[in-house]
PyMOL Python script that loads the backbone (N, CA, C, O; Angstrom):
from pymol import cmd

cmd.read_pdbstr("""\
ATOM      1  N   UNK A   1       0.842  -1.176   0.000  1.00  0.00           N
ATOM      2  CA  UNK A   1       0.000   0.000   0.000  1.00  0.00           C
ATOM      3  C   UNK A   1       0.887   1.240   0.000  1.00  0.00           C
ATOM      4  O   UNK A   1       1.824   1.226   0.799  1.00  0.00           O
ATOM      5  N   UNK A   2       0.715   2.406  -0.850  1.00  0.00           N
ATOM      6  CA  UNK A   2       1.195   3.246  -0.941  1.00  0.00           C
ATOM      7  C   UNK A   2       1.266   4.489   0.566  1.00  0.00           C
ATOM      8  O   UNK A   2       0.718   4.008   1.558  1.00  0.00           O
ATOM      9  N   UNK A   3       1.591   5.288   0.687  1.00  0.00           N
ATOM     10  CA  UNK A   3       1.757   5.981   1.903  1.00  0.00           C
ATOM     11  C   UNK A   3       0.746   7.031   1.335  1.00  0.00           C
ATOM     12  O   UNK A   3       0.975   7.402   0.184  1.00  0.00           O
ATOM     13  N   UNK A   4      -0.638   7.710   2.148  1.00  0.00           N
ATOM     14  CA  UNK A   4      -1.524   7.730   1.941  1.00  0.00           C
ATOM     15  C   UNK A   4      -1.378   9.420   2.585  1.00  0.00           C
ATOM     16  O   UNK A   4      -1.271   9.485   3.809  1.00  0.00           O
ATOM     17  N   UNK A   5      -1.374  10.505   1.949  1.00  0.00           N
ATOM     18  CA  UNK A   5      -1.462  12.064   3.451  1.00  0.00           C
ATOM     19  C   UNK A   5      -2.283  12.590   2.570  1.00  0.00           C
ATOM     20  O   UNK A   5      -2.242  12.237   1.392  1.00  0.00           O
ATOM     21  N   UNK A   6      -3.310  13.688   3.106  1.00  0.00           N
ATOM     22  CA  UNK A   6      -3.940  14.648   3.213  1.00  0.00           C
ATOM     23  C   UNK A   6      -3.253  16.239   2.842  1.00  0.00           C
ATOM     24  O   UNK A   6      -2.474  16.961   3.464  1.00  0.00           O
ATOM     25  N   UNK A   7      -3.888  16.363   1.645  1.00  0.00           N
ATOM     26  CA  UNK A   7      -2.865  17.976   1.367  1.00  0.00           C
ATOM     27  C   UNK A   7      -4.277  18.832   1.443  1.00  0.00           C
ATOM     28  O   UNK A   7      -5.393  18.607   0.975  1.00  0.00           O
ATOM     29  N   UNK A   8      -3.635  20.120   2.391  1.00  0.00           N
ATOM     30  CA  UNK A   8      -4.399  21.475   2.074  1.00  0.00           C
ATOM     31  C   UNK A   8      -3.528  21.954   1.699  1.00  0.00           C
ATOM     32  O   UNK A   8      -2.457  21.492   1.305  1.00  0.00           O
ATOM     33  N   UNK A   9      -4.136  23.588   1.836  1.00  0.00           N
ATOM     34  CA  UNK A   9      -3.387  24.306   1.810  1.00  0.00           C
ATOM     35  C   UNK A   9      -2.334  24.580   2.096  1.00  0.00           C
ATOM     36  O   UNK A   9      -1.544  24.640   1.154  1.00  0.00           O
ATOM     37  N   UNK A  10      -1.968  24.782   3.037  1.00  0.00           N
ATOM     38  CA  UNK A  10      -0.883  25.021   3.726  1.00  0.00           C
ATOM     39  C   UNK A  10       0.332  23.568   4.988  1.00  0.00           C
ATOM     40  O   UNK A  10       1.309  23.575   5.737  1.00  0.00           O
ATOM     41  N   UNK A  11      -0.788  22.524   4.362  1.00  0.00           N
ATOM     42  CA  UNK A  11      -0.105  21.262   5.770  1.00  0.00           C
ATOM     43  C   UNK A  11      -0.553  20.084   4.774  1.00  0.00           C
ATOM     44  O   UNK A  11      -1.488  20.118   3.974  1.00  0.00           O
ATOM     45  N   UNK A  12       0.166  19.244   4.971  1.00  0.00           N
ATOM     46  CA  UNK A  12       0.033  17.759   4.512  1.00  0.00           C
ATOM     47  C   UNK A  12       0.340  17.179   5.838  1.00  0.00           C
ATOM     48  O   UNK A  12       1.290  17.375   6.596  1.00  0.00           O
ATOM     49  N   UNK A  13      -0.891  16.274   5.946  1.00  0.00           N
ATOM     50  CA  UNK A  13      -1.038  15.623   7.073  1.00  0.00           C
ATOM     51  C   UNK A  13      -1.344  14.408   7.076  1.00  0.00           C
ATOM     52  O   UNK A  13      -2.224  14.224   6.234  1.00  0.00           O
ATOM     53  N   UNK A  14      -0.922  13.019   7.860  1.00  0.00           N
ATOM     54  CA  UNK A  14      -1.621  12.076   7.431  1.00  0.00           C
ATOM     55  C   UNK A  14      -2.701  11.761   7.574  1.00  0.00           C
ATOM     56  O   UNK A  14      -3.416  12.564   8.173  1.00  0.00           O
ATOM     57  N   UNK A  15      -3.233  10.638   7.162  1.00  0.00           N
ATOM     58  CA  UNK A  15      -4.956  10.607   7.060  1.00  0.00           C
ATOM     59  C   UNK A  15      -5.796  10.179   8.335  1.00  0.00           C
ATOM     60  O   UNK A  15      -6.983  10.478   8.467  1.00  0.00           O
ATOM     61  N   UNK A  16      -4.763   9.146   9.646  1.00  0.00           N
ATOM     62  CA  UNK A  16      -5.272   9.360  10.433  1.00  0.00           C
ATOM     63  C   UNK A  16      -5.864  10.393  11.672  1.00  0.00           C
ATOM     64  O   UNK A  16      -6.694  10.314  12.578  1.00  0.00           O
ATOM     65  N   UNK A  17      -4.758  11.568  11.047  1.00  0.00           N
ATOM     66  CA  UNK A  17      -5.564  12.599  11.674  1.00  0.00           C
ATOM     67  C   UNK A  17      -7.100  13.435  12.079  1.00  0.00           C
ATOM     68  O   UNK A  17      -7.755  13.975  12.970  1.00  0.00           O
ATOM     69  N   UNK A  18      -7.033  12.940  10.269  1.00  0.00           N
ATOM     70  CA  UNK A  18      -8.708  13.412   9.420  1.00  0.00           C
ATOM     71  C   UNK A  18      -9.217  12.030   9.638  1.00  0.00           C
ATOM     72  O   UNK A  18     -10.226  12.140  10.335  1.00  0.00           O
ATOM     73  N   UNK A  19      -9.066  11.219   9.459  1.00  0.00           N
ATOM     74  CA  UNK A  19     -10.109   9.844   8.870  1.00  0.00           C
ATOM     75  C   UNK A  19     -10.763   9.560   9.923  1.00  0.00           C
ATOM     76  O   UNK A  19     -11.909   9.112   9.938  1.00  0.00           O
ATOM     77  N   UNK A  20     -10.058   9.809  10.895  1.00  0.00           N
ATOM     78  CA  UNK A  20     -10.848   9.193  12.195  1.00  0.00           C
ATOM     79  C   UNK A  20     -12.241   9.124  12.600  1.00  0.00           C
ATOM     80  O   UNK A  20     -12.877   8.121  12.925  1.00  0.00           O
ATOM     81  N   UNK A  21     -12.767  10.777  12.508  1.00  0.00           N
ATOM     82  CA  UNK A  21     -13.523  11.209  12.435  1.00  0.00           C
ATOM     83  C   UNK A  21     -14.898  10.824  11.375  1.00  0.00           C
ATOM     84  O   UNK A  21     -16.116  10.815  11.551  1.00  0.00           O
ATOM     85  N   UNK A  22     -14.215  10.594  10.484  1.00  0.00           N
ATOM     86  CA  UNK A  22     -15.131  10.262   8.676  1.00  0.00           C
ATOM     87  C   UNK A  22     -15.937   9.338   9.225  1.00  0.00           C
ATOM     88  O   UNK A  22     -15.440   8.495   9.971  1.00  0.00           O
ATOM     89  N   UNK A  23     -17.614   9.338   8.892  1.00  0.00           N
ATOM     90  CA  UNK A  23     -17.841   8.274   9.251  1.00  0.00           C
ATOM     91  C   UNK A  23     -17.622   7.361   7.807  1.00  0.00           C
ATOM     92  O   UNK A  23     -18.313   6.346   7.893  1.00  0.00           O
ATOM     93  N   UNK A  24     -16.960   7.411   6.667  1.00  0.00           N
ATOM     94  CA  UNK A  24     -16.840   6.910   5.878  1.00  0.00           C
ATOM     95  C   UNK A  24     -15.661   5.820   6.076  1.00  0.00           C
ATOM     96  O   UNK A  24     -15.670   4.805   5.381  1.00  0.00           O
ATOM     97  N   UNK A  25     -14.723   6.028   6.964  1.00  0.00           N
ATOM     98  CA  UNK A  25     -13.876   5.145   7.025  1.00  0.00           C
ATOM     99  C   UNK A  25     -13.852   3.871   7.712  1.00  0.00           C
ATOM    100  O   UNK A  25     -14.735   3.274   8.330  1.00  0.00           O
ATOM    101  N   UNK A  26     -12.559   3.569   7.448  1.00  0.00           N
ATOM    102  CA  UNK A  26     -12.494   2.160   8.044  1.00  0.00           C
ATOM    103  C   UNK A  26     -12.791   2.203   9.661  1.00  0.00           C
ATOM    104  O   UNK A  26     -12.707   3.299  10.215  1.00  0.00           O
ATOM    105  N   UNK A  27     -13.138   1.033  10.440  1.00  0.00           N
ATOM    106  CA  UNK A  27     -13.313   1.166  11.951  1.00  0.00           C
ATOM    107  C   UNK A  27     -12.401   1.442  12.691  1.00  0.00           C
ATOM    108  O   UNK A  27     -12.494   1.805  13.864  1.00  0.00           O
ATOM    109  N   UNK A  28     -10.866   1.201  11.681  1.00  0.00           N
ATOM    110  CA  UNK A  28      -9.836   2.052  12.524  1.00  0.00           C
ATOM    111  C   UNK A  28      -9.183   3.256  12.122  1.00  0.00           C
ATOM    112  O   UNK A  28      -7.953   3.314  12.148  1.00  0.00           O
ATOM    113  N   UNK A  29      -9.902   4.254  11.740  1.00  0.00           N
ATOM    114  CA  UNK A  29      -9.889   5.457  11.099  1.00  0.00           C
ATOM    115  C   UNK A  29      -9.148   5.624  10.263  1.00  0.00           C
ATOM    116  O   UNK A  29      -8.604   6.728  10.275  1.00  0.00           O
ATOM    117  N   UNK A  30      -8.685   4.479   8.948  1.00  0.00           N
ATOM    118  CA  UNK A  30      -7.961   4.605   8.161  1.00  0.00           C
ATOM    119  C   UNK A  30      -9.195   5.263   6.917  1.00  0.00           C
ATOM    120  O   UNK A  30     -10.424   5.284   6.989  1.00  0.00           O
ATOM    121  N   UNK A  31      -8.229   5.768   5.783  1.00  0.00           N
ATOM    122  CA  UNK A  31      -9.133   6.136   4.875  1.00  0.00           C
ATOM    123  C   UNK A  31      -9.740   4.174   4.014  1.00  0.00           C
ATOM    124  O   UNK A  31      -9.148   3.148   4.347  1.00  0.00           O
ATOM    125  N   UNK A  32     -10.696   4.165   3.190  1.00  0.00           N
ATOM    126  CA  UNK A  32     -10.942   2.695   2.519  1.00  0.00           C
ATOM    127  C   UNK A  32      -9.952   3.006   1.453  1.00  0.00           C
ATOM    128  O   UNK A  32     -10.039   3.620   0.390  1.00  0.00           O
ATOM    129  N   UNK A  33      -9.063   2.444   2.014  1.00  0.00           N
ATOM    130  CA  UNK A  33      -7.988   2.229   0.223  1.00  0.00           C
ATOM    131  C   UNK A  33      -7.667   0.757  -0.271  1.00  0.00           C
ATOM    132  O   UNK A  33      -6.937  -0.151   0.128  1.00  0.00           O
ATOM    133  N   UNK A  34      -8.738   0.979  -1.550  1.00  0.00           N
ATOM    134  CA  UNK A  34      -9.364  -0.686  -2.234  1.00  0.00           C
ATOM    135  C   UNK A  34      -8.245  -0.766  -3.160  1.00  0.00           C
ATOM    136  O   UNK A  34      -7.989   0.295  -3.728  1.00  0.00           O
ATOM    137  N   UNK A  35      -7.654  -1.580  -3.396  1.00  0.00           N
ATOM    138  CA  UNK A  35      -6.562  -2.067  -4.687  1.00  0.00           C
ATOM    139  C   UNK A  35      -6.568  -0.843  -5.586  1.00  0.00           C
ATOM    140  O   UNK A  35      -7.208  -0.724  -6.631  1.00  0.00           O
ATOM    141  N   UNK A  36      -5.726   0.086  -5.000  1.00  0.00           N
ATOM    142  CA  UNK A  36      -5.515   1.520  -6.032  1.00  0.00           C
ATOM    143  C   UNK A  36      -6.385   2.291  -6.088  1.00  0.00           C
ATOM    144  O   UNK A  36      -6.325   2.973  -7.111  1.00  0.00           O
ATOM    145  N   UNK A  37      -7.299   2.541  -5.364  1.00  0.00           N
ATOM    146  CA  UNK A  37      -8.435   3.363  -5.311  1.00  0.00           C
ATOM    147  C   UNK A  37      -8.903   3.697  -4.137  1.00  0.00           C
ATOM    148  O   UNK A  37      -8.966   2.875  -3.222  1.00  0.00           O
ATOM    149  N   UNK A  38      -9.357   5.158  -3.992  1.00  0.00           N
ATOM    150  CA  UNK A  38     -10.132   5.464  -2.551  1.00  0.00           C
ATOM    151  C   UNK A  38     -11.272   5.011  -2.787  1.00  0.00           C
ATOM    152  O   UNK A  38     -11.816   5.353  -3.837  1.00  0.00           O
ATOM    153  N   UNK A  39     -11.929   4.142  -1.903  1.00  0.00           N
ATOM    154  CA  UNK A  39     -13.055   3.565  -1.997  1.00  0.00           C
ATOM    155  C   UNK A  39     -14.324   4.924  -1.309  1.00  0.00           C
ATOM    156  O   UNK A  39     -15.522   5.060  -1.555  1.00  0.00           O
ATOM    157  N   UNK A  40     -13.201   5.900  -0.220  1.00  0.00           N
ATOM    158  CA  UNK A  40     -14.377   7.248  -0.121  1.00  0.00           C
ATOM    159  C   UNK A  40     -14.582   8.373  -0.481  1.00  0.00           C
ATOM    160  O   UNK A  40     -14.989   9.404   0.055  1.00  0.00           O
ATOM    161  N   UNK A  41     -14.103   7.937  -1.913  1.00  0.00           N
ATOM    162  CA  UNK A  41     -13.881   9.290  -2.593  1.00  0.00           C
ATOM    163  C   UNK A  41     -13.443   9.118  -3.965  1.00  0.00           C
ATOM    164  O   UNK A  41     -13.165   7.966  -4.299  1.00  0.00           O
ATOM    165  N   UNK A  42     -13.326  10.077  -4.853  1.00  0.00           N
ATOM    166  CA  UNK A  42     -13.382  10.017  -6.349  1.00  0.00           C
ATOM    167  C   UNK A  42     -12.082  10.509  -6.940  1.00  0.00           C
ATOM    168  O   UNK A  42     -11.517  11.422  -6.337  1.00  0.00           O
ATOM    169  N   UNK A  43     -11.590  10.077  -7.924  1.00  0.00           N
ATOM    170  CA  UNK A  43     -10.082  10.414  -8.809  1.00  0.00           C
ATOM    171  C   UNK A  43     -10.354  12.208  -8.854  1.00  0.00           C
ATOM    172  O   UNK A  43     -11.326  12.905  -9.147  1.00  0.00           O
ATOM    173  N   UNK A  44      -9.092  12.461  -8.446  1.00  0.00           N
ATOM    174  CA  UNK A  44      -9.137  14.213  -8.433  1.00  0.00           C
ATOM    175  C   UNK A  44      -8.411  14.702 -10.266  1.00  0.00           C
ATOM    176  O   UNK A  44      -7.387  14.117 -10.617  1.00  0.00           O
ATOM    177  N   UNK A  45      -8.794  15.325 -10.842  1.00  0.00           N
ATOM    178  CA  UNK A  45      -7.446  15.606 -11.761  1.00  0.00           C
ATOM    179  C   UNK A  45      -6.452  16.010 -11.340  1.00  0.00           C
ATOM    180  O   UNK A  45      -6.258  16.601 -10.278  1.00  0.00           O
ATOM    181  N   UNK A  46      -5.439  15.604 -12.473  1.00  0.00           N
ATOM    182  CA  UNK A  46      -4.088  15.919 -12.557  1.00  0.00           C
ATOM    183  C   UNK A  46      -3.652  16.712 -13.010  1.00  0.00           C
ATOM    184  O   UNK A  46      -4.287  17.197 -13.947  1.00  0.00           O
ATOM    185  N   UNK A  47      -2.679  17.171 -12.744  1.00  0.00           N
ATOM    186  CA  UNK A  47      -2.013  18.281 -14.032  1.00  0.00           C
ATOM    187  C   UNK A  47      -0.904  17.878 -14.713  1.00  0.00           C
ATOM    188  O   UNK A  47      -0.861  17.860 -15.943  1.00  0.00           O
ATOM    189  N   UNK A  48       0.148  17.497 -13.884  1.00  0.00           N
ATOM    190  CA  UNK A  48       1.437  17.360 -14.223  1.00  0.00           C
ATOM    191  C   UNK A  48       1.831  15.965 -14.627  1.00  0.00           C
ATOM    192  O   UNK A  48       2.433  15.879 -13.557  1.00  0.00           O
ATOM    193  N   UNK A  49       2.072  14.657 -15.250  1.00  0.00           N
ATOM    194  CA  UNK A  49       2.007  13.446 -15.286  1.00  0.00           C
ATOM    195  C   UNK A  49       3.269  13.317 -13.897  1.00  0.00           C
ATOM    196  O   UNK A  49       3.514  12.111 -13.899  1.00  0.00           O
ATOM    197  N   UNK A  50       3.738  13.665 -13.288  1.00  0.00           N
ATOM    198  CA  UNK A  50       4.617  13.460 -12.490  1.00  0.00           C
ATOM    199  C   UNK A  50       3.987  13.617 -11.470  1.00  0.00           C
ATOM    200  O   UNK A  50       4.492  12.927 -10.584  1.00  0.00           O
ATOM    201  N   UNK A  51       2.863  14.350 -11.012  1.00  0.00           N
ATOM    202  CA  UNK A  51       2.252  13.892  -9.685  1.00  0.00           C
ATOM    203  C   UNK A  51       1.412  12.798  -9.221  1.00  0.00           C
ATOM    204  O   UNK A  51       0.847  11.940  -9.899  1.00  0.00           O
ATOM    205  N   UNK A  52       1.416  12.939  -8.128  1.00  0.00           N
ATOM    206  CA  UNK A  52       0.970  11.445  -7.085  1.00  0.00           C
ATOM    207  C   UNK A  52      -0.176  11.207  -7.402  1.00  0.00           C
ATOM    208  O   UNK A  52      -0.706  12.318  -7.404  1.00  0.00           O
ATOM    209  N   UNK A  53      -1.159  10.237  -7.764  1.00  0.00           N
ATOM    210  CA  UNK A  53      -2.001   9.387  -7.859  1.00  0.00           C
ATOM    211  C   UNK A  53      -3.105  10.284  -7.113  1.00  0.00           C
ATOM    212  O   UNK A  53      -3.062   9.964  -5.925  1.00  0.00           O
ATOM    213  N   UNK A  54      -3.912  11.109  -7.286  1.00  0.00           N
ATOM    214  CA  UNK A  54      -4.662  12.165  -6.202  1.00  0.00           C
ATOM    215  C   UNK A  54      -6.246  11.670  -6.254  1.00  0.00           C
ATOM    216  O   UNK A  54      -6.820  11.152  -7.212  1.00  0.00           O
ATOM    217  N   UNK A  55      -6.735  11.953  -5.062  1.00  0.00           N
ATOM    218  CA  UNK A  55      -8.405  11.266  -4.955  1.00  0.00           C
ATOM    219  C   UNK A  55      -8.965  12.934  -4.255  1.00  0.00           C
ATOM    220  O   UNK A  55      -8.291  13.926  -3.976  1.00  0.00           O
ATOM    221  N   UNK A  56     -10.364  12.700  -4.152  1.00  0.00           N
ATOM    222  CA  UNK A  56     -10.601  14.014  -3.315  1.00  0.00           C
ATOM    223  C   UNK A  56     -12.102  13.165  -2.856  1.00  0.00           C
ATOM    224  O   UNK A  56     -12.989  12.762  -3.609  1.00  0.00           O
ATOM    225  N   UNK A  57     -12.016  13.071  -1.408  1.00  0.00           N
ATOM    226  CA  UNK A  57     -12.512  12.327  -0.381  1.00  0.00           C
ATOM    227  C   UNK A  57     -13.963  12.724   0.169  1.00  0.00           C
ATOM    228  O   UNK A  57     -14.007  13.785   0.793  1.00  0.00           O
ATOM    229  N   UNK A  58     -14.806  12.217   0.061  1.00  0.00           N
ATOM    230  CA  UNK A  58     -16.238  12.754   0.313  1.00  0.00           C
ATOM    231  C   UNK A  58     -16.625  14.047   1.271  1.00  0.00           C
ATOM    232  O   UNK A  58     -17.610  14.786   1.252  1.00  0.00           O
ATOM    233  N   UNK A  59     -15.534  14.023   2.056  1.00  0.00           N
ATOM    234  CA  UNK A  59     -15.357  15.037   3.143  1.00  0.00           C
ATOM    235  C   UNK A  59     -15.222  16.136   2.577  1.00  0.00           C
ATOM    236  O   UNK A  59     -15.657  17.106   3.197  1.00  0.00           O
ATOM    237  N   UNK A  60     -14.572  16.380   1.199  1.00  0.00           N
ATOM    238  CA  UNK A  60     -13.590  17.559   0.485  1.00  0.00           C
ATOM    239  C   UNK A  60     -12.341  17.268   0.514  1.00  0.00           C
ATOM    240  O   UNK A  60     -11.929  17.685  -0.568  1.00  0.00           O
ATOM    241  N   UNK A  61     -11.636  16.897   0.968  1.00  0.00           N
ATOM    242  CA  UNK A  61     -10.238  16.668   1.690  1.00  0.00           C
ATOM    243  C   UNK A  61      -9.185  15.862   0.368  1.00  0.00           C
ATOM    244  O   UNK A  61      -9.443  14.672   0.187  1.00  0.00           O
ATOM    245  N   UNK A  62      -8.429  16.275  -0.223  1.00  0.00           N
ATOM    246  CA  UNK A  62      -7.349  16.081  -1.217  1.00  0.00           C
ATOM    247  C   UNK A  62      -6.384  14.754  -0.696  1.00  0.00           C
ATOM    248  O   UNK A  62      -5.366  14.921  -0.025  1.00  0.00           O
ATOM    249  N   UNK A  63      -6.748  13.786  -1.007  1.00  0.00           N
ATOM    250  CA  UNK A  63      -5.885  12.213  -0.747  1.00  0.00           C
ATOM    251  C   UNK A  63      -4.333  12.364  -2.059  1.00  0.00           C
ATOM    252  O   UNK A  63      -4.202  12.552  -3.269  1.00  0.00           O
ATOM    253  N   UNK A  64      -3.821  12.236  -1.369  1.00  0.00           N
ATOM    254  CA  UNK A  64      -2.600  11.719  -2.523  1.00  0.00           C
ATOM    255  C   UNK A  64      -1.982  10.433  -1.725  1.00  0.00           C
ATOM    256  O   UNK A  64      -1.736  10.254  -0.533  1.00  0.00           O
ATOM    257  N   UNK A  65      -1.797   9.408  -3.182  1.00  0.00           N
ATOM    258  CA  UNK A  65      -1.014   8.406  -2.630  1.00  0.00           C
ATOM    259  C   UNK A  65       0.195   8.562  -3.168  1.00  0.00           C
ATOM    260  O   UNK A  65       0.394   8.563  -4.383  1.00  0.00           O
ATOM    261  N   UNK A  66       1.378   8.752  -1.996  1.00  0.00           N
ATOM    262  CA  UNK A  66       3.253   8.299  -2.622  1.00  0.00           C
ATOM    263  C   UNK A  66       3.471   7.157  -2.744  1.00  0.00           C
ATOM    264  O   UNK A  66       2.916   6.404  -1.943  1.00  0.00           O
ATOM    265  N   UNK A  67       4.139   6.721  -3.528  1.00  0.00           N
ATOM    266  CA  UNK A  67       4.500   5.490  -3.684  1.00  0.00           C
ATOM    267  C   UNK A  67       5.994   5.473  -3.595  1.00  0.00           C
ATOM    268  O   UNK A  67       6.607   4.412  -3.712  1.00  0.00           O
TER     269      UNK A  67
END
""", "prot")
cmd.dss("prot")
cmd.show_as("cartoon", "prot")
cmd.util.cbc("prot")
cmd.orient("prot")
C-alpha cells in the first residue's frame, strides 16, 4: 500500500488525523484504500504526469497516494 497524506493548503497531514472522524472510514480510522483506489472518494485531476495518484474524499479533503 502506498503511503496515503492529506494535502491542504498550507499542511500535509496524514490521514489518520482526518479519517478518524469520517464516518466513511475504516473502523480504525484509516481512509478505505481498495486495490488503487479510494473507496471514499473520487479520482481528483491531474495536471502534471509526475504527480501522485490524487483522490478528493467525500469530506472535500485532497488524498494523494506516494509510492
Amino acid at each position: 500500500m502506498p503511503t496515503l497524506r492529506i494535502v491542504l493548503n498550507d499542511q500535509v497531514l496524514p490521514p489518520e488525523s482526518v479519517c478518524q472522524n469520517c464516518p466513511l472510514a475504516h473502523h480504525t480510522g484509516a481512509p478505505r484504500w481498495l486495490s488503487g483506489r479510494l473507496g471514499c472518494g473520487h479520482p481528483a485531476q491531474r495536471g502534471e504526469a509526475q504527480e501522485p495518484l490524487a483522490f478528493e474524499c467525500a469530506m472535500g479533503f485532497r488524498v494523494v497516494a506516494l509510492r
